[in-house]
N, C-alpha and C positions, 0 to 999 in steps of 0.2 A: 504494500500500500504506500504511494506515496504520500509526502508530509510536507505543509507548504512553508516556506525559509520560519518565519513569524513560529509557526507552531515547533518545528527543532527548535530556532534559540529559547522558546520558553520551554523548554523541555532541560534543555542545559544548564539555564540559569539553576530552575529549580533544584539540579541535580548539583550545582554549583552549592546553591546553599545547605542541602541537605547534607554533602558531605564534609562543609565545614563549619559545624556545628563548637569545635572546640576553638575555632580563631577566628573571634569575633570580627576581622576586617573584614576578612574574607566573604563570612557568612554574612555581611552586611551587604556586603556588595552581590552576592548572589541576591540577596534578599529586591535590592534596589531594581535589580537588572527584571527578578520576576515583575516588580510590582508595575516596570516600565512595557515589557512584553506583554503582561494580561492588559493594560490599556489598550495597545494595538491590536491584541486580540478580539478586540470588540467594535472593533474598525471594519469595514468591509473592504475588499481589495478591489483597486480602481486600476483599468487595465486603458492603454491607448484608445486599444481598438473599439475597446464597450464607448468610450468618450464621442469617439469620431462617428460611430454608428447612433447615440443615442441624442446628441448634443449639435453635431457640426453636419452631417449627412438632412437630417431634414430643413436647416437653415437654407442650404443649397435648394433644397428642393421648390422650399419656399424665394427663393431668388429666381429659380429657372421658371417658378410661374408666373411670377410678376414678372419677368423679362419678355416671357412669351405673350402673357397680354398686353402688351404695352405694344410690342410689336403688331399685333393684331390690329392693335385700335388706330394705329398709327396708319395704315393699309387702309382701315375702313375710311378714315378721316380724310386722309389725299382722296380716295373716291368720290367723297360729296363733304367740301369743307363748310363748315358751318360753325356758329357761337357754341351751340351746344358740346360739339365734336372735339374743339379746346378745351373744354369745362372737364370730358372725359378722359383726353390726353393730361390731364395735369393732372386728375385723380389717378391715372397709371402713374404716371411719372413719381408720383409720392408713396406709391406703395415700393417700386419698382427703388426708389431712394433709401426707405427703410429696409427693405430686405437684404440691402447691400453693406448698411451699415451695422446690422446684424455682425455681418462676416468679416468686415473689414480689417479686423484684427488679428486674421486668421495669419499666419504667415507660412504654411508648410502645406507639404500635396502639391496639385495641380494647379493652383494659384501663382506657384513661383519662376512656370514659365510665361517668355511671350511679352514682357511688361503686363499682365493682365492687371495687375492693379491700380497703374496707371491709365490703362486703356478705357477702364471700365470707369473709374471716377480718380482723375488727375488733382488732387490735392493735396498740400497749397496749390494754386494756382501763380504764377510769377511771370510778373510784365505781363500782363494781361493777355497771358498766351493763347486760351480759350475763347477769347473775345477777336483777337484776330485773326485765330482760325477761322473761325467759325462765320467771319466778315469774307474772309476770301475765298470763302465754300460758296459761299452767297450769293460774289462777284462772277462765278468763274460759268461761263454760259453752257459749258461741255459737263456729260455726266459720266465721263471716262475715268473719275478717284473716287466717285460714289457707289461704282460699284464693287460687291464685296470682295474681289481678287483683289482689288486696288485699296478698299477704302482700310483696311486693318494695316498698312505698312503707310498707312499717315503719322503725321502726330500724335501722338496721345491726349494731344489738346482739341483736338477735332471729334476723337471716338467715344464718348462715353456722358455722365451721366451732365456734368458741368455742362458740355458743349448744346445738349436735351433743354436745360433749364436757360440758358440762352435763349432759343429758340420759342421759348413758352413763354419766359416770363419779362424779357426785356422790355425797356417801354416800348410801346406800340406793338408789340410783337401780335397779338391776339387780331387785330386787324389783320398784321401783313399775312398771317397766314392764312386768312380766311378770302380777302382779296387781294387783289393788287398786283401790279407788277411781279413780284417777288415771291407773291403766293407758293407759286407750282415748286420754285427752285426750294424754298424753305421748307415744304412740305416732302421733296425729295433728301434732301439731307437730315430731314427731323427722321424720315425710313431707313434712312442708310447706318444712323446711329442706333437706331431701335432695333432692328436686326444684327449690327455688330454685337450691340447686350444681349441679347438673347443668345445669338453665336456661341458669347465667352462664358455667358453662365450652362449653357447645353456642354462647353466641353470641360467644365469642374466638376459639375457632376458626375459625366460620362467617365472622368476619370478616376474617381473613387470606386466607385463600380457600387457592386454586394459581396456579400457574403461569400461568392460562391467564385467571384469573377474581380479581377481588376485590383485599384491600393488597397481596397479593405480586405478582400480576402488574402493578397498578401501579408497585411499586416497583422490577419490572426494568425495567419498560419507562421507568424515569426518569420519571413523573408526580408532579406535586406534589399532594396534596390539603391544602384549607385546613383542615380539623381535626385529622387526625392527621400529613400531614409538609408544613409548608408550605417545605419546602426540602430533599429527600428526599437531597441530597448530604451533610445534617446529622446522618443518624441514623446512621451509624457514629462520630460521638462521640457520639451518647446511648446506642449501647452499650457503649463503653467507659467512660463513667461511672456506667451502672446496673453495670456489671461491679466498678469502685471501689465503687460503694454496697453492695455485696452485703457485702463484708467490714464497711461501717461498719455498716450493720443489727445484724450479730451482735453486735459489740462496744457500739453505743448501744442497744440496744431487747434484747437478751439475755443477756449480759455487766454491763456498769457497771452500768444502770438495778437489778441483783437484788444486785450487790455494798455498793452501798453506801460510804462510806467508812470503816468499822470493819465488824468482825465484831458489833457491838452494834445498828448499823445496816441491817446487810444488811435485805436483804425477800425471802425466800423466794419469799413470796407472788404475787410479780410474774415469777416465772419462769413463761417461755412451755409450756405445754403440760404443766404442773406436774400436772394433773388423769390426765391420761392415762398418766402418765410418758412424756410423749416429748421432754421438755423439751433434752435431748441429741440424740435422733435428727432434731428439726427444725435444729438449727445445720448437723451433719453433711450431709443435706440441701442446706444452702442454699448450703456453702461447694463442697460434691461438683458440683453443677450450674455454680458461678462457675468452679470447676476445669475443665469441660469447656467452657464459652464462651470463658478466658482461653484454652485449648488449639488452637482452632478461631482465636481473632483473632491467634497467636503465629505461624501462617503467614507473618504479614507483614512478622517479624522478618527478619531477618539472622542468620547460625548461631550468633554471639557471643551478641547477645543475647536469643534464642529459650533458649539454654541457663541462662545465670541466669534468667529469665523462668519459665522451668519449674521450677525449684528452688522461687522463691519461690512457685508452685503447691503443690508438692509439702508443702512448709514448713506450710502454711496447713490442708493436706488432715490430713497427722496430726496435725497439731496438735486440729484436730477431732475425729478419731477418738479420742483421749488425753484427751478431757475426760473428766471426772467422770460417772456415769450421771446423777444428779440435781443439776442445775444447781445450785436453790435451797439444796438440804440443804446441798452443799461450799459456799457461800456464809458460811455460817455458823461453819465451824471453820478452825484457819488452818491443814492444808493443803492445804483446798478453795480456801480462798481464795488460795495461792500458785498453786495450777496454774489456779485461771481468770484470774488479775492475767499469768499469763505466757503467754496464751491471750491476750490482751487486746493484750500485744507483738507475739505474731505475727502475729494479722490486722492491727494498725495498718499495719504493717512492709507487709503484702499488699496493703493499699486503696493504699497510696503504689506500692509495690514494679509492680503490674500496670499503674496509670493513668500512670507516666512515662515507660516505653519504649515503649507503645502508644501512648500520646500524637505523641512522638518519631519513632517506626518507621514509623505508617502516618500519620503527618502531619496530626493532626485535634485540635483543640483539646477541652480537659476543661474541662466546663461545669458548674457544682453541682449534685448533684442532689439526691432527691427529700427528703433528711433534712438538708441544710441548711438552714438558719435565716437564711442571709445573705440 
């Protein structure tokens, strides 16, 4: 019968302190070692693959359908454009936005070829790169880069979801697509981008596979592969650091990066998702999905510290929900700026607070990840 690591060392221990019985160090430290082992013992064991199957496979799934209707609506919309047809494009576009941010922290699998994360939503944005793509897609009379052999080896500023909310929500934008001049062209590159997402999320999924087929069933079955796990016993700390990353995301790239160091200096402008107003519901989003990963790898705990562990969830979760509607605008007055600077504590407080008892609990070392600079 096999015996899994957890249940030998408490077996040793015990056996450790039963047999020193007459030198109290000793038998101390057996004693210690048991009382540390039966807490793990009451842990349950959290394996990559259960994570990526129970946790990260139907976010995907939920990404490929919103990518696919969005694409759909997009098709019907160039057919007969109308106010309504906008109305309906911007409700994909916002599902199609959350589902993305969901994942976004993901940084391992099928994600890490291709620039796909770029491709798919390029942020930051710099020098308004997104905005002059997107002007000389518009300019350009031939449809020879909009199609899909052409249009994926564009910029990354052109393919993805930024380039989308351009097209929707710029001033004037709702007119031009509906009539005008401009109409057909903006309507052809609003498809060209709608199908590029759908495209990228059809091949993230496709490439995880099941059970039976593809990275998951590789990675039950313990297989290494040399591009995406060249040591497949490693990717339960890489998701326990894209789980830390999740909190530093919001805080470096949506948080600080729009505050500023005065209210004089804030930048509005560089709040995420500032066009569409969703510059709130994407943080909520990203920290709501780390809440349900850290929840799923908190099994591994021990009751003590599963219970602070979730607090500091919980902490992080309303804290999210409690932001400001528009990121940018409270940026700018100060007590916008108090409640995002103590928004800014309690995710810090979360990156640290999830990646040290996980670290800890299921015994796997935190490696930097995708937003450090070291």
């Amino acid at each position: 019968m096999s015996r899994s690591p957890f249940a030998v060392a408490l077996a040793l221990a015990t056996q450790i302190a039963q047999a020193a019985q007459g030198m109290p160090a000793v038998a101390a430290a057996g004693s210690l070692l048991t009382t540390l082992f039966v807490g793990r013992a009451h842990a349950a064991p959290v394996s990559a693959p259960d994570v990526v199957e129970s946790w990260l496979l139907p976010r995907y799934d939920t990404l490929l359908a919103a990518a696919k209707a969005q694409q759909a609506a997009w098709d019907g919309f160039c057919a007969a454009p109308s106010d309504a047809g906008v109305a309906e494009l911007k409700a994909r576009f916002v599902a199609a936005s959350e589902a993305w941010s969901a994942v976004e922290f993901v940084t391992f699998g099928p994600i890490i070829l291709s620039l796909r994360p770029d491709r798919f939503n390029l942020f930051p944005e710099r020098r308004n790169a997104v905005g002059r793509s997107v002007a000389e897609l518009i300019a350009d009379p031939t449809d020879e880069r909009l199609q899909p052999q052409r249009f994926f080896r564009l910029s990354a500023a052109a393919q993805g979801l930024p380039a989308l909310e351009r097209i929707l929500y710029d001033e004037g934008a709702e007119a031009a697509l509906v009539a005008g001049p401009e109409a057909a062209r903006r309507c052809a590159l609003g498809r060209a981008v709608a199908l590029n997402l759908a495209t990228i999320a059809g091949e993230l999924r496709a490439g995880w596979g099941s059970r039976s087929e593809g990275l998951l069933a590789q990675l039950i079955a313990g297989k290494a592969d040399p591009v995406y796990f060249p040591d497949p016993k490693a990717l339960l700390s890489q998701i326990v650091t894209d789980l830390a990353g999740a909190y530093q995301r919001v805080v470096d790239q949506r948080l600080l990066v729009v505050l500023g160091k005065s209210a004089d200096e804030a930048k509005p402008l560089l709040s995420d998702r500032r066009r569409s107003g969703l510059s709130k519901e994407t943080i909520v989003a990203i920290v709501t999905s780390a809440s349900a990963l850290g929840e799923a790898l908190s099994a591994g705990l021990d009751a003590k510290d599963r219970a602070s562990f979730q607090a500091t969830l919980q902490a992080a979760q309303a804290t999210a929900q409690g932001l400001p509607e528009d990121i940018g605008a409270a940026a700018t007055t100060p007590e916008g700026r108090k409640a995002l600077q103590a928004a800014v504590t309690v995710f810090k407080a979360a990156q640290a607070g999830v990646a040290r008892p996980l670290a800890a609990g299921l015994g796997v070392p935190i490696g930097f990840n995708a937003l450090d600079g070291d």
